[in-house]
C-alpha positions in Angstrom: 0.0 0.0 0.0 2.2 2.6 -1.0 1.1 5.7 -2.1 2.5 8.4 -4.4 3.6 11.6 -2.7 2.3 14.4 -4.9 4.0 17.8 -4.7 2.9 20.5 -6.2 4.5 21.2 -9.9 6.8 24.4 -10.4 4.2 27.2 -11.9 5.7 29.7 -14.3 5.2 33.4 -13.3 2.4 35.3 -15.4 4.6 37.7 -16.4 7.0 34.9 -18.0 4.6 33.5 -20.5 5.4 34.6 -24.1 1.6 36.5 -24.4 2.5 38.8 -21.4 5.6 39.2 -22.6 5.2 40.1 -26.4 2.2 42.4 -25.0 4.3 44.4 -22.4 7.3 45.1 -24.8 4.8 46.4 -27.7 3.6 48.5 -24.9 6.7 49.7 -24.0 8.0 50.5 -27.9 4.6 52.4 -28.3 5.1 54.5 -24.9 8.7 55.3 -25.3 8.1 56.3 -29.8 4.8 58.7 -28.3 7.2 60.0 -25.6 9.9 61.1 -28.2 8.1 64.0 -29.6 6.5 65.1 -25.9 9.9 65.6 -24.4 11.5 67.5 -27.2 8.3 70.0 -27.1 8.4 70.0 -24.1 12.3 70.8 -23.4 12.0 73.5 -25.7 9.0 74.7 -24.1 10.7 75.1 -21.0 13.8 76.4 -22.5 16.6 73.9 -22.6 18.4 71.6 -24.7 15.6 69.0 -26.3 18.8 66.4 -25.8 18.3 67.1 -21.6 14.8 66.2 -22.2 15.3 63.4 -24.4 17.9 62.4 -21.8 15.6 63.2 -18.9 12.7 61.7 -20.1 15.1 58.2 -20.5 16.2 58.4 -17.2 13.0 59.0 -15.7 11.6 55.3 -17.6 14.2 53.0 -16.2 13.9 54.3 -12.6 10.2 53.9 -13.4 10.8 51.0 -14.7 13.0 49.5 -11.6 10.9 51.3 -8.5 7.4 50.8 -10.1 4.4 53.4 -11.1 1.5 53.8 -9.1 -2.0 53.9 -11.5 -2.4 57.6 -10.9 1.4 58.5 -10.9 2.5 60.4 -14.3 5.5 59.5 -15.3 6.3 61.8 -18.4 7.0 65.7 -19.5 4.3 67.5 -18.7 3.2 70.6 -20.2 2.4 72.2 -16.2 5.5 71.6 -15.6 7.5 73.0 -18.5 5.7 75.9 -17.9 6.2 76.1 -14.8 10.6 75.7 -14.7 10.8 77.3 -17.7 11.6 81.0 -15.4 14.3 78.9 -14.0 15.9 77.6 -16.5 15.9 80.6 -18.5 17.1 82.7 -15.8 19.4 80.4 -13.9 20.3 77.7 -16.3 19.9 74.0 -16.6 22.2 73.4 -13.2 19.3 75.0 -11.1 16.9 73.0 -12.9 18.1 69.7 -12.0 18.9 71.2 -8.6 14.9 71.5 -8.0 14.1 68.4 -9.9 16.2 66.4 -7.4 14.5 68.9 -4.5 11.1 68.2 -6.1 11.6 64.4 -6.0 13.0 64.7 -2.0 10.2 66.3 -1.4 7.8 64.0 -3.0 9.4 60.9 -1.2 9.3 62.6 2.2 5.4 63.6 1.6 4.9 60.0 0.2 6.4 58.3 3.9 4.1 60.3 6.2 
């Protein structure tokens, strides 16, 4: 009377199968071709380089990409916020600009853990 031990078999993650995967990279290529012409516009909206918001807008995906978005989280050039950095960019140049984008994203971390 011996019985056969059955163990559960080894399940593949969803995110593994070749569906997912072909779905989430077409995704991707679509995202990053629509965010090409955002981020120039909207570099030269604000008045800088469009290769620092080409370059910006790159950087910005693969932390994305690494930390994970939230469903209501925008992670993209706005048009706000060109509009809005654009005084200090013109007037104090691209180093204070990525001085109050690091600030800006301090501030949203520290808001985000209380």
């Amino acid at each position: 009377m011996s019985r056969a031990l059955s163990f559960p078999r080894p399940t593949r993650p969803a995110w593994l199968s070749p569906t997912v995967a072909r779905t989430e990279i077409l995704a991707g290529l679509v995202v990053a071709l629509a965010l090409i012409p955002e981020a120039i516009s909207f570099s030269i909206l604000a008045g800088v380089d469009p290769q620092v918001g080409l370059f910006s807008s790159f950087v910005m995906a693969v932390v994305i990409a690494f930390t994970g978005g939230r469903p209501a989280m925008i992670t993209a050039a706005t048009g706000a916020i060109a509009l809005v950095v654009a005084p200090l960019a013109l007037e104090y140049g691209v180093q204070y600009l990525f001085a109050a984008v690091i600030l800006g994203g301090i501030f949203q971390v520290l808001l985000g853990l209380v």
